[in-house]
N, C-alpha and C positions, 0 to 999 in steps of 0.2 A: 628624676631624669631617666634612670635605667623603666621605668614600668610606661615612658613616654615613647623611649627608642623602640621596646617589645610592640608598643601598639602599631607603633608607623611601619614596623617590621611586617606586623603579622597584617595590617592594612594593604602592605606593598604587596603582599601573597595572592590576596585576596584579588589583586587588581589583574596581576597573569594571565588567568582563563580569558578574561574581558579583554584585552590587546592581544590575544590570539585571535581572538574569533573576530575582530577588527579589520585584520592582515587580508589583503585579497579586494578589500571591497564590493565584492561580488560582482565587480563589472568584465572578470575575466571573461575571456571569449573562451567558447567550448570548444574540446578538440577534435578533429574528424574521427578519430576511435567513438568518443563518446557522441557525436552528431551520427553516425554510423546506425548504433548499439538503440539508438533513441528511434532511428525510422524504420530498423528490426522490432524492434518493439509494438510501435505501433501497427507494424505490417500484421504480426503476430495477434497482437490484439482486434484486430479485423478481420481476419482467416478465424478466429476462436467466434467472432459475434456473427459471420455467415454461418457458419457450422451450427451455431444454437439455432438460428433461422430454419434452416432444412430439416432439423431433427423435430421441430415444434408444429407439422402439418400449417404450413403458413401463418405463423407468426399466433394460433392460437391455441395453448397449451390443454391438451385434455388431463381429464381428472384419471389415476388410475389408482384402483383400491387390490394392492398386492393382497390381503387377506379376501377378497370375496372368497373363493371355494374352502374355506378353512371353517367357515360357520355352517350352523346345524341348519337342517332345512326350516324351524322353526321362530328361529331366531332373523327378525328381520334387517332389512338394511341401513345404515345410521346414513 
């Protein structure tokens, strides 16, 4: 009887995590803070993706090799 009660015990533990993360049903509505935070975000993430546009000479990225003047005149280019 006592190694029956420990298991439904240690069972009952086990279940906790699982009816917390139950709570809420996730159909809560979001708060203007966080509906706020979310269209900053994306405004942000769209000021960062024009930014990579303008810096990329129209949208196609050139090759740039920082070591070319570091090799010997002999040595050709890979």
């Amino acid at each position: 009887m006592k190694k029956l009660t420990i298991g439904l015990f240690v069972l009952a533990l086990l279940a906790v995590p699982a009816q917390a993360q139950r709570r809420g049903g996730g159909n809560a509505q979001p708060t203007p803070e966080e509906m706020q935070q979310k269209r900053e975000q994306a405004e942000l993430d769209q000021q960062y993706k024009d930014a990579l546009k303008r810096t990329t000479n129209a949208g196609t990225p050139t090759r740039v090799d920082p070591w070319a003047n570091m090799r010997g005149t002999n040595e050709p280019k890979r």
